[in-house]
HTML snippet that shows the backbone in 3Dmol.js (N, CA, C, O; Angstrom):
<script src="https://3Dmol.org/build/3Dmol-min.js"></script>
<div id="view" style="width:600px;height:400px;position:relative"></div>
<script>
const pdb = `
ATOM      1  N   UNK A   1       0.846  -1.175   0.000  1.00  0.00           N
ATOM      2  CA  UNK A   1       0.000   0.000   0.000  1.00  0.00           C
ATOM      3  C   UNK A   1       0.895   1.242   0.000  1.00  0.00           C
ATOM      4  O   UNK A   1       1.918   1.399   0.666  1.00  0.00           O
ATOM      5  N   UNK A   2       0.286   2.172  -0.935  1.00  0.00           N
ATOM      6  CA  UNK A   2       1.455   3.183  -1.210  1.00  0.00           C
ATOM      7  C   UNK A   2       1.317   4.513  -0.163  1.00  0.00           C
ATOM      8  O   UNK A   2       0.236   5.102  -0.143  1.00  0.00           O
ATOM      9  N   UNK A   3       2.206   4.886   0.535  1.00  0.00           N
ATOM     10  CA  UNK A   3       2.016   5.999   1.710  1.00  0.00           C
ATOM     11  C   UNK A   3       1.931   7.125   1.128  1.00  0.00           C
ATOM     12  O   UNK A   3       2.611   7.285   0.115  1.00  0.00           O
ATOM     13  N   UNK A   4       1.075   8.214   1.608  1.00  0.00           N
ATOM     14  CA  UNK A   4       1.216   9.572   1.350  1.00  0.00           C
ATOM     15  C   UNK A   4       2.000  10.559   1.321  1.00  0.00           C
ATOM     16  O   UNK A   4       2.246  10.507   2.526  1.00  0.00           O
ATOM     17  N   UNK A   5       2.840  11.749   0.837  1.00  0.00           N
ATOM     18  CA  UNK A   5       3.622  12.426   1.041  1.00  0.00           C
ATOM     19  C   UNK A   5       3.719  12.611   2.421  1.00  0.00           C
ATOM     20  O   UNK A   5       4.801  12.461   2.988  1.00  0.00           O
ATOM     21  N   UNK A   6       2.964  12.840   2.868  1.00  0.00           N
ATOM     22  CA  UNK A   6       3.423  13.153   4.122  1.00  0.00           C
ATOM     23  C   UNK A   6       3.536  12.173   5.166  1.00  0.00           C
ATOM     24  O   UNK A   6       3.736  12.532   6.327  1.00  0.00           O
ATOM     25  N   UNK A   7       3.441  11.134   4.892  1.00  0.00           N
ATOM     26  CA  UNK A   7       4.165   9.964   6.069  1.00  0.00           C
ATOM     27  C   UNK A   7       5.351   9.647   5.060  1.00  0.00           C
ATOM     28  O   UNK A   7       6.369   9.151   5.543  1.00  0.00           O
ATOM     29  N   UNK A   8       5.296   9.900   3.679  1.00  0.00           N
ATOM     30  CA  UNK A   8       6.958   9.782   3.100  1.00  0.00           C
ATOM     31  C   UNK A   8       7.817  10.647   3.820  1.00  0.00           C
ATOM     32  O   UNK A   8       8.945  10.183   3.986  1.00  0.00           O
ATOM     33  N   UNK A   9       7.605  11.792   4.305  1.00  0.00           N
ATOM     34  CA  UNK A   9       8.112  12.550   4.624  1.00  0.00           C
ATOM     35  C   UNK A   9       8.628  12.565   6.119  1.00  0.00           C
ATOM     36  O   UNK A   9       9.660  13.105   6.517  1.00  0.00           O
ATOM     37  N   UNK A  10       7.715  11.874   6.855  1.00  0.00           N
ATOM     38  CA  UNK A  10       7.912  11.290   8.197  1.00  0.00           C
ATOM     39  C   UNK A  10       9.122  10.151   8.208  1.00  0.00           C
ATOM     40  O   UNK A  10      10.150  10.051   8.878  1.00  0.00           O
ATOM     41  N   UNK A  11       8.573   9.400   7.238  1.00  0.00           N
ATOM     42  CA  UNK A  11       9.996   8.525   7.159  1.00  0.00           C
ATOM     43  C   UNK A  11      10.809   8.910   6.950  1.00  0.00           C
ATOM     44  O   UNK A  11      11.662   8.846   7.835  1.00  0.00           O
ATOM     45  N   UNK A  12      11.100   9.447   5.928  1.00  0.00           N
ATOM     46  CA  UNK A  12      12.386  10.043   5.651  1.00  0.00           C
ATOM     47  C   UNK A  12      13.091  10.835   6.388  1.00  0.00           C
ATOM     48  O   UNK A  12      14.296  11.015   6.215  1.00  0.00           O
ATOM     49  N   UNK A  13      12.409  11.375   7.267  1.00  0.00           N
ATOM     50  CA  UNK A  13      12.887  12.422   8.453  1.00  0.00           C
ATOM     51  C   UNK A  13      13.485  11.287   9.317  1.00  0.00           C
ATOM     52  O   UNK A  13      14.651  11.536   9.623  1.00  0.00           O
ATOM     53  N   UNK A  14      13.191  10.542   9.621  1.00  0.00           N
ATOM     54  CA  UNK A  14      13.217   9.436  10.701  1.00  0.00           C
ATOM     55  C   UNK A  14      14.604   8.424  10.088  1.00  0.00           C
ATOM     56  O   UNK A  14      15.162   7.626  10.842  1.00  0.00           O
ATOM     57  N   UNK A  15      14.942   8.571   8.933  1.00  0.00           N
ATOM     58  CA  UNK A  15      15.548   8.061   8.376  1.00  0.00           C
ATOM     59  C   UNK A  15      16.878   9.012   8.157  1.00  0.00           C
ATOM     60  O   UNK A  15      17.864   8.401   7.745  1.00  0.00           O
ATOM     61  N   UNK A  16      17.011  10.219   8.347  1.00  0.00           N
ATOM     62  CA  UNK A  16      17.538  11.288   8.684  1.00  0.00           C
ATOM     63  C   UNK A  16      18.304  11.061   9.824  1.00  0.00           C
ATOM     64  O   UNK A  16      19.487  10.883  10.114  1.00  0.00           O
ATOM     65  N   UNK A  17      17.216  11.129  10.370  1.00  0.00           N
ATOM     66  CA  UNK A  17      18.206  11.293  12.218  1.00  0.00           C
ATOM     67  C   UNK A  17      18.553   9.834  12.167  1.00  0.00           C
ATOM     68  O   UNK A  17      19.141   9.492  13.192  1.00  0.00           O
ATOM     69  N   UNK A  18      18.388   8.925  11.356  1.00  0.00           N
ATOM     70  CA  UNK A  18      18.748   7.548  12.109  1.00  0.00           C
ATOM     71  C   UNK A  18      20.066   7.478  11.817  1.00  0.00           C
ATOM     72  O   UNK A  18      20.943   6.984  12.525  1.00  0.00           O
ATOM     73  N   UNK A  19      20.229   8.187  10.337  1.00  0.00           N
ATOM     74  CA  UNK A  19      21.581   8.610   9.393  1.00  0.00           C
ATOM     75  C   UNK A  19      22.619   8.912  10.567  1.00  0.00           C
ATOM     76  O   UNK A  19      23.497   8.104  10.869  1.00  0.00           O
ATOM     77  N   UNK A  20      22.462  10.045  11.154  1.00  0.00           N
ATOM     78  CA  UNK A  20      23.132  10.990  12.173  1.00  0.00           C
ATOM     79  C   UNK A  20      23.757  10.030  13.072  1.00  0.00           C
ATOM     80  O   UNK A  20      24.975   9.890  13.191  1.00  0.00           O
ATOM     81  N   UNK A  21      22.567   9.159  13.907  1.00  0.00           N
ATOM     82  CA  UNK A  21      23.386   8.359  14.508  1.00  0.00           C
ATOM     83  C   UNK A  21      24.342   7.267  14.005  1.00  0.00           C
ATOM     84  O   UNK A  21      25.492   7.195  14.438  1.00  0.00           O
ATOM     85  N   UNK A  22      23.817   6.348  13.012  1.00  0.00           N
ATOM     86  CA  UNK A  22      24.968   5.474  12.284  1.00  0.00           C
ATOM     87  C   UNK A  22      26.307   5.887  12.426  1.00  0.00           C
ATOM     88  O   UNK A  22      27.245   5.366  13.029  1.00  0.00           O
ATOM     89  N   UNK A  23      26.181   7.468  11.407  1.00  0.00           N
ATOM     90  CA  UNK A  23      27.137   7.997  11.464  1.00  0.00           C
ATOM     91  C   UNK A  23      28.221   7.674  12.432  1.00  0.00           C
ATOM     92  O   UNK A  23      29.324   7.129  12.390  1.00  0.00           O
ATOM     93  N   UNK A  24      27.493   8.207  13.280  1.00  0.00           N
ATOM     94  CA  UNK A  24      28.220   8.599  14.896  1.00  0.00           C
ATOM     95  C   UNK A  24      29.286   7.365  15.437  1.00  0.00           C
ATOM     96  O   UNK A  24      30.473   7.240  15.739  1.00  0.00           O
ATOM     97  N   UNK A  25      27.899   6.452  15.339  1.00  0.00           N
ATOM     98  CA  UNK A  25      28.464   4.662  16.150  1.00  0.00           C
ATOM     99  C   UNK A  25      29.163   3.954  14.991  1.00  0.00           C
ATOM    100  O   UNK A  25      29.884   2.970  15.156  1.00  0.00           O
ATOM    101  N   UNK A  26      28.907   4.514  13.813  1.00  0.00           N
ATOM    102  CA  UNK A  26      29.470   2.938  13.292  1.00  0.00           C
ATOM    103  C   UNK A  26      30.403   3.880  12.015  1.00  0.00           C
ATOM    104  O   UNK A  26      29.861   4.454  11.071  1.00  0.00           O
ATOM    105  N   UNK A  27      32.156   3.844  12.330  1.00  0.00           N
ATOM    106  CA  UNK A  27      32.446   4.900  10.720  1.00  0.00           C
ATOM    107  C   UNK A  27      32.574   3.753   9.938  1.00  0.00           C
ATOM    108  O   UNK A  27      32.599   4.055   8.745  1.00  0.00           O
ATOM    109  N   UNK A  28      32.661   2.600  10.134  1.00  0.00           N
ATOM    110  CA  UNK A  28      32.697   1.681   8.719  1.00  0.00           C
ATOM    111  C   UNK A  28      31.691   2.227   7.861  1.00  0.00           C
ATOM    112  O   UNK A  28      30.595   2.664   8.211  1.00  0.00           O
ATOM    113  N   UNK A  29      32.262   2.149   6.462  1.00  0.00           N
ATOM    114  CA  UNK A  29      31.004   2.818   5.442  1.00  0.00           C
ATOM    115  C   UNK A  29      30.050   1.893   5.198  1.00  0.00           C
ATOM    116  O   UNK A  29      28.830   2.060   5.194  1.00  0.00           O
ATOM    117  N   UNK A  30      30.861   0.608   4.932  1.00  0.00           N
ATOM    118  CA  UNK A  30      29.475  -0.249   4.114  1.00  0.00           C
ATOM    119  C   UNK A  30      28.655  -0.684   5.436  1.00  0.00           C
ATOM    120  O   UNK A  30      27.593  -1.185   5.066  1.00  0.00           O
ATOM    121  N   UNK A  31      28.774  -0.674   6.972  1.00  0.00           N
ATOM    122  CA  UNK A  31      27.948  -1.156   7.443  1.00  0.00           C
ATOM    123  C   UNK A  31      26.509  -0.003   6.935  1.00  0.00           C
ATOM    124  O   UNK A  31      25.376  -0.200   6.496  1.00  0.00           O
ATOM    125  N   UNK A  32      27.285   1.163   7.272  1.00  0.00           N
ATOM    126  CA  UNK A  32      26.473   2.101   7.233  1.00  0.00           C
ATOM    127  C   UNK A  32      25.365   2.421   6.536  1.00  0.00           C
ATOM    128  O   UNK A  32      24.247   2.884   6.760  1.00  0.00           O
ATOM    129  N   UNK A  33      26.116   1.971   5.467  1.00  0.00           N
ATOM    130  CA  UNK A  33      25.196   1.894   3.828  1.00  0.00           C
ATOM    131  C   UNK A  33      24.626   0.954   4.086  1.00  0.00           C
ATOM    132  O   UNK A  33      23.683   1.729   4.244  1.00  0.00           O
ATOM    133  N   UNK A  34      24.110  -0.253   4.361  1.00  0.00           N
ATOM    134  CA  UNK A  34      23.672  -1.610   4.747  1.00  0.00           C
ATOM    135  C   UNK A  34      22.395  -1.342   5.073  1.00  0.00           C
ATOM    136  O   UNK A  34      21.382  -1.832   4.575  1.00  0.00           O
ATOM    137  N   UNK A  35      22.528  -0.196   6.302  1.00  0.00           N
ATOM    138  CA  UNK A  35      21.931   0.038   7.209  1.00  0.00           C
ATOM    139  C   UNK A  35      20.420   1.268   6.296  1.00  0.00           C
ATOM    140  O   UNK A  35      19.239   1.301   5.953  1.00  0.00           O
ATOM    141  N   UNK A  36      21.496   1.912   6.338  1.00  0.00           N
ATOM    142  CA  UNK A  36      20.919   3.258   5.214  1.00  0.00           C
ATOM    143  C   UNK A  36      19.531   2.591   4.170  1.00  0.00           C
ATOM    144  O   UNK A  36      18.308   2.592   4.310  1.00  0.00           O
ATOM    145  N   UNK A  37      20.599   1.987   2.965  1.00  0.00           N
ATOM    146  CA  UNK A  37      19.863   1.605   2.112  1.00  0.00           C
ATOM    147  C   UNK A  37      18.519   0.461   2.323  1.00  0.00           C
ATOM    148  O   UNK A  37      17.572   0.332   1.547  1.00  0.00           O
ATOM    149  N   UNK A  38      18.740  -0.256   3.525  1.00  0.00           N
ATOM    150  CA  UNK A  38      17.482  -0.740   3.454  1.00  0.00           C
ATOM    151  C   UNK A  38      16.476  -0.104   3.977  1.00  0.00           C
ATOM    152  O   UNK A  38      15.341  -0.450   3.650  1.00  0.00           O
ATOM    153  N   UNK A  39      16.660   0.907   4.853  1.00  0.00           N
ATOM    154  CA  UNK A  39      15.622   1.499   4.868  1.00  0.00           C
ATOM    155  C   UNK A  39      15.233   2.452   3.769  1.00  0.00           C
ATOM    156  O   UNK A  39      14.083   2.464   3.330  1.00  0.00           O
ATOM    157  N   UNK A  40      15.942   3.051   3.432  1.00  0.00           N
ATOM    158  CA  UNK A  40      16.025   3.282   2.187  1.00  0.00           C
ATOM    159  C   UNK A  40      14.871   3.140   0.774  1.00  0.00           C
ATOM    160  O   UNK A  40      13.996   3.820   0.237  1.00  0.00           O
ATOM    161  N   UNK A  41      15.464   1.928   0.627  1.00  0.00           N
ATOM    162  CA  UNK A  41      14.610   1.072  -0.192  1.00  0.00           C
ATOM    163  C   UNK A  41      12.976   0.768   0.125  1.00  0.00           C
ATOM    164  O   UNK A  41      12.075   0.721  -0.712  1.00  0.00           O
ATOM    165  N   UNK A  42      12.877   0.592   1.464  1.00  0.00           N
ATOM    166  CA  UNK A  42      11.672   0.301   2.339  1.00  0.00           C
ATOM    167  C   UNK A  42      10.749   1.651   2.097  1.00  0.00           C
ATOM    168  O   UNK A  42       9.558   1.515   1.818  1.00  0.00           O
ATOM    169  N   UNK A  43      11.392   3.052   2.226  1.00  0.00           N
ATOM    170  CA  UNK A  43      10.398   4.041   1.999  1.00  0.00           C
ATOM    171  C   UNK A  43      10.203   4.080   0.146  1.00  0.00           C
ATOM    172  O   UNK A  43       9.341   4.137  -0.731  1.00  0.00           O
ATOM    173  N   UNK A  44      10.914   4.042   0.247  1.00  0.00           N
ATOM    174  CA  UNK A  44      10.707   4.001  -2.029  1.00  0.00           C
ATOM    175  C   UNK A  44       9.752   3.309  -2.151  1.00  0.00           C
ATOM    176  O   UNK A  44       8.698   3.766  -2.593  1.00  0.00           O
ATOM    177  N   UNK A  45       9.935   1.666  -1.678  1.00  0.00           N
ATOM    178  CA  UNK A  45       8.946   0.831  -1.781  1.00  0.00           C
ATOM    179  C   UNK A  45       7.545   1.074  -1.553  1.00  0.00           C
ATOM    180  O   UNK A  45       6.687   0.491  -2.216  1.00  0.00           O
ATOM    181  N   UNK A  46       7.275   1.896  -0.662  1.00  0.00           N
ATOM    182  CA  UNK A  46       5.852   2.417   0.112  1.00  0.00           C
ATOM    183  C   UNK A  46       5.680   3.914  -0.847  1.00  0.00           C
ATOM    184  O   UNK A  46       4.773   4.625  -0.415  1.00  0.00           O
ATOM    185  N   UNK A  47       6.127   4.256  -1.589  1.00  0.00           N
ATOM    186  CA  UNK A  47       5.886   5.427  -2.291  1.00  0.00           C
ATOM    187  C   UNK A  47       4.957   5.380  -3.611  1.00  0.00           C
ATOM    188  O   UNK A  47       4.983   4.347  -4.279  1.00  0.00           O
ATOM    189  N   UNK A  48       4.399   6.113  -3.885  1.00  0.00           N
ATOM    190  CA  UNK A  48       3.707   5.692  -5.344  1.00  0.00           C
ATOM    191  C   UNK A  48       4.439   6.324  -6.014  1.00  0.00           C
ATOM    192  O   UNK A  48       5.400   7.042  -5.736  1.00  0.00           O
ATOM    193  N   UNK A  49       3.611   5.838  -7.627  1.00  0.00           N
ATOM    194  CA  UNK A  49       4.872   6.274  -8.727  1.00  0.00           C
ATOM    195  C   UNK A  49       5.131   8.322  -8.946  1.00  0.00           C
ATOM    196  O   UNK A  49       6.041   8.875  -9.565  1.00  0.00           O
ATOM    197  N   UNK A  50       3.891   9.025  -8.138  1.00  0.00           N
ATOM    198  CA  UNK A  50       4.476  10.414  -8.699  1.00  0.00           C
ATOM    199  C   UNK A  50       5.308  10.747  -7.173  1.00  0.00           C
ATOM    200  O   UNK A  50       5.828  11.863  -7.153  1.00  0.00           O
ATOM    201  N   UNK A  51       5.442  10.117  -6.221  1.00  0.00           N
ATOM    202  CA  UNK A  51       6.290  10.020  -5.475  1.00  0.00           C
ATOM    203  C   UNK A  51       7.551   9.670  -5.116  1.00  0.00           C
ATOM    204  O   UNK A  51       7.994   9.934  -3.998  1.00  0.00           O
ATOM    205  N   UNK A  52       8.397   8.896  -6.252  1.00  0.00           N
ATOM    206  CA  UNK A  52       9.557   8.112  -6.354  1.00  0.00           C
ATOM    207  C   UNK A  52      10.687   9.497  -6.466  1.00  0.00           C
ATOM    208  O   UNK A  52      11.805   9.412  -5.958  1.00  0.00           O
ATOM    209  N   UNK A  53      10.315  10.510  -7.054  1.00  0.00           N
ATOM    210  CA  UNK A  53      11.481  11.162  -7.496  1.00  0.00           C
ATOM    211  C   UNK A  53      11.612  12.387  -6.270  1.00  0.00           C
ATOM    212  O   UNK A  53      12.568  13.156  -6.161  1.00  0.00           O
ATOM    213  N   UNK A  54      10.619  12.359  -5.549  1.00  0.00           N
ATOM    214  CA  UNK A  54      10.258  13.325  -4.152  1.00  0.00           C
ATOM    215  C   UNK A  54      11.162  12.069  -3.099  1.00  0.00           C
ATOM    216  O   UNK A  54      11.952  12.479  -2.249  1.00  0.00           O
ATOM    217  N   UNK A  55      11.050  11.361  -3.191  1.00  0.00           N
ATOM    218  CA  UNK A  55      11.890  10.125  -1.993  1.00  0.00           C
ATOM    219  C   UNK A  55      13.292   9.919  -2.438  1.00  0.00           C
ATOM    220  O   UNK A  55      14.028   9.553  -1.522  1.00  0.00           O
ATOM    221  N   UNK A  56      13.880  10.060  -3.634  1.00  0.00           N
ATOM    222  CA  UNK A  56      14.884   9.771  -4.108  1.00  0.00           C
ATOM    223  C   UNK A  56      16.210  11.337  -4.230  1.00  0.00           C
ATOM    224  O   UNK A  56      17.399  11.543  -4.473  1.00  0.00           O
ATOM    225  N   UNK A  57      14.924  12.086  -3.860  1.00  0.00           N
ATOM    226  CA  UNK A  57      15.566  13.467  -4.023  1.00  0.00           C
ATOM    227  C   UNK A  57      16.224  13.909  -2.798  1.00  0.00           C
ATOM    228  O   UNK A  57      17.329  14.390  -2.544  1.00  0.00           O
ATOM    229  N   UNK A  58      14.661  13.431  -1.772  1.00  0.00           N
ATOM    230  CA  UNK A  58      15.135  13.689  -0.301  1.00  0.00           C
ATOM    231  C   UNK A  58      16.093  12.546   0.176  1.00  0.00           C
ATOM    232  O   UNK A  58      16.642  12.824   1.242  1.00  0.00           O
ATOM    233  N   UNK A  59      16.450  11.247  -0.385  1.00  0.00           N
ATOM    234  CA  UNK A  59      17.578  10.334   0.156  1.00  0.00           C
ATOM    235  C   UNK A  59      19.325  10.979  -0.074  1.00  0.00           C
ATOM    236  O   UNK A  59      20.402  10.945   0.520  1.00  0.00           O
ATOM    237  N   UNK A  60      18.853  11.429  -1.073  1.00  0.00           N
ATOM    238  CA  UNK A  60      20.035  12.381  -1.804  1.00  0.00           C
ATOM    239  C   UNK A  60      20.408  12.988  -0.794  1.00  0.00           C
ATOM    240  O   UNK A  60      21.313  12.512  -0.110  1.00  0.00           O
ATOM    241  N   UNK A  61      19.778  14.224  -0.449  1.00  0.00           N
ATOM    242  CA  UNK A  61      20.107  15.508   0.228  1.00  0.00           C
ATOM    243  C   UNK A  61      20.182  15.006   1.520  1.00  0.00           C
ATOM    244  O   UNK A  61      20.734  15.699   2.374  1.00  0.00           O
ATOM    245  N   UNK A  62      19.646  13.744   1.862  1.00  0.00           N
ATOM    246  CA  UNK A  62      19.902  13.309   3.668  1.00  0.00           C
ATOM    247  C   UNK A  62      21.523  12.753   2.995  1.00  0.00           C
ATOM    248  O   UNK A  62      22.522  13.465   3.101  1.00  0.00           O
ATOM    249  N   UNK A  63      21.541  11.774   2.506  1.00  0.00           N
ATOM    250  CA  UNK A  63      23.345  11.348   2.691  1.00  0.00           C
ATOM    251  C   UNK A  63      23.990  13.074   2.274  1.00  0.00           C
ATOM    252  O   UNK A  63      24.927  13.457   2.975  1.00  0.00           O
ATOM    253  N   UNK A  64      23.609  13.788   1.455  1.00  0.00           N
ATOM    254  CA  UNK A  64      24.658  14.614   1.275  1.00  0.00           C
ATOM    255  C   UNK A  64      25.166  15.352   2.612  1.00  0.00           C
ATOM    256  O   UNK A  64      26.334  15.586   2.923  1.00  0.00           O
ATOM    257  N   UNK A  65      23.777  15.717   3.456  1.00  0.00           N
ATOM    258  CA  UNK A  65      24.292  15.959   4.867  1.00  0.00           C
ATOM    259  C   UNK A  65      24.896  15.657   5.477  1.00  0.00           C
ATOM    260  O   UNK A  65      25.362  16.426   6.317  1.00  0.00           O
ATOM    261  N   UNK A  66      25.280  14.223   5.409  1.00  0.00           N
ATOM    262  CA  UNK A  66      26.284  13.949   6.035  1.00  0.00           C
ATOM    263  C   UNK A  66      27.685  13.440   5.161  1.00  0.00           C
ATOM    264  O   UNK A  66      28.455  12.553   5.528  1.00  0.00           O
ATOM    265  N   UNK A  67      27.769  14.094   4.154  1.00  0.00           N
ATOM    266  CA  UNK A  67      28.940  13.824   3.351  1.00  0.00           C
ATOM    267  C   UNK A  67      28.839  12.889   2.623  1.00  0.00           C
ATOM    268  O   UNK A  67      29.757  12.624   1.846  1.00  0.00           O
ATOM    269  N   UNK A  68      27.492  12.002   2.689  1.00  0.00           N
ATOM    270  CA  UNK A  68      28.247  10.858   1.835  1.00  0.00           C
ATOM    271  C   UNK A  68      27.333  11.082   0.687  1.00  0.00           C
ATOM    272  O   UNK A  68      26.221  11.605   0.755  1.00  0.00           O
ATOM    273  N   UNK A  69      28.057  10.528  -0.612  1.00  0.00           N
ATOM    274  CA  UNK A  69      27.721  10.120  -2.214  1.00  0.00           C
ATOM    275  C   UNK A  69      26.341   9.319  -2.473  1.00  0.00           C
ATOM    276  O   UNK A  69      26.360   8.333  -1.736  1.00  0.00           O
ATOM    277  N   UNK A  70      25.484   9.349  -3.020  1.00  0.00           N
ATOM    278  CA  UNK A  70      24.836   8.397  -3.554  1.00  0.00           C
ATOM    279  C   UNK A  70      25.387   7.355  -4.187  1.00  0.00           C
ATOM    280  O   UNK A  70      26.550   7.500  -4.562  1.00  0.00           O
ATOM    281  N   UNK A  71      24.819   6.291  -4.409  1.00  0.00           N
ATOM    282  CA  UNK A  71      25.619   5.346  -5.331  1.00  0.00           C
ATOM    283  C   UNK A  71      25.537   5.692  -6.802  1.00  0.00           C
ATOM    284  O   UNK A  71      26.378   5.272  -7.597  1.00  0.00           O
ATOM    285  N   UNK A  72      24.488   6.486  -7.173  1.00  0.00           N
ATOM    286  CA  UNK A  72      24.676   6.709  -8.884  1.00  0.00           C
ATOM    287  C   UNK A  72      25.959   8.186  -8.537  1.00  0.00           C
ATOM    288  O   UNK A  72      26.658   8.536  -9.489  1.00  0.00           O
ATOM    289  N   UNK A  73      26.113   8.841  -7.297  1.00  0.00           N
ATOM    290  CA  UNK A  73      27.022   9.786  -7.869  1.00  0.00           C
ATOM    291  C   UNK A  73      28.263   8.937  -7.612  1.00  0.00           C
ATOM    292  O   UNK A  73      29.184   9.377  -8.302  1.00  0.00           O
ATOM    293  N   UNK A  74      28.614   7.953  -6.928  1.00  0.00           N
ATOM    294  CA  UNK A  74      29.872   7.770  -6.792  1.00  0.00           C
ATOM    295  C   UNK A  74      30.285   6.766  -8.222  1.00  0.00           C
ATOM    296  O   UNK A  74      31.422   6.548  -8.642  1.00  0.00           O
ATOM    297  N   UNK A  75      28.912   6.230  -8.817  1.00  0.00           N
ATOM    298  CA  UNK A  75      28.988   5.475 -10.397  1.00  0.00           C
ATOM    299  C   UNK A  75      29.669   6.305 -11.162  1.00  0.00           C
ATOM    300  O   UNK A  75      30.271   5.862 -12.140  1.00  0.00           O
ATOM    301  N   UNK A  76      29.696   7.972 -10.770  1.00  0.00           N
ATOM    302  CA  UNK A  76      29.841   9.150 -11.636  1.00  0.00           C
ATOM    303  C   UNK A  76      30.985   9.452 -12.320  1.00  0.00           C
ATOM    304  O   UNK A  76      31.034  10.458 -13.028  1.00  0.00           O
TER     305      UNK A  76
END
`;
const viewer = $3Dmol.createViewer("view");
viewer.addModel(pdb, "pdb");
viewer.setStyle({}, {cartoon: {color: "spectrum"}});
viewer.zoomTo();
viewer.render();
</script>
């Protein structure tokens, strides 16, 4: 069932601060990413289709906050 912008937006917030902490506890990258991307994936998944590029935009700008690359920019 596909969630509304605005519980996309809840997640993703939530997915934000969860970022922050990873960060914090764990500097290995790939756990991090492990961690990241499945949730990640989990809000995309719950998104409908005019919603994919609003979830993919905001995953962006949460890793960029904390320095890290997307995987299509580090493909780059």
């Amino acid at each position: 069932m596909t969630k509304t912008r605005s519980e996309l937006d809840a997640m993703l917030d939530e997915l934000e601060r969860d970022l922050e902490m990873i960060v914090m506890d764990n500097p290995d990258f790939d756990d991090l990413w492990g961690v990241f991307a499945a949730q990640a994936d989990a809000i995309e998944a719950s998104a409908g289709p005019n919603d994919i590029a609003h979830v993919r935009l905001r995953t962006q700008a949460i890793l960029a906050s904390q320095g890290i690359a997307s995987a299509d920019e580090r493909a780059d």
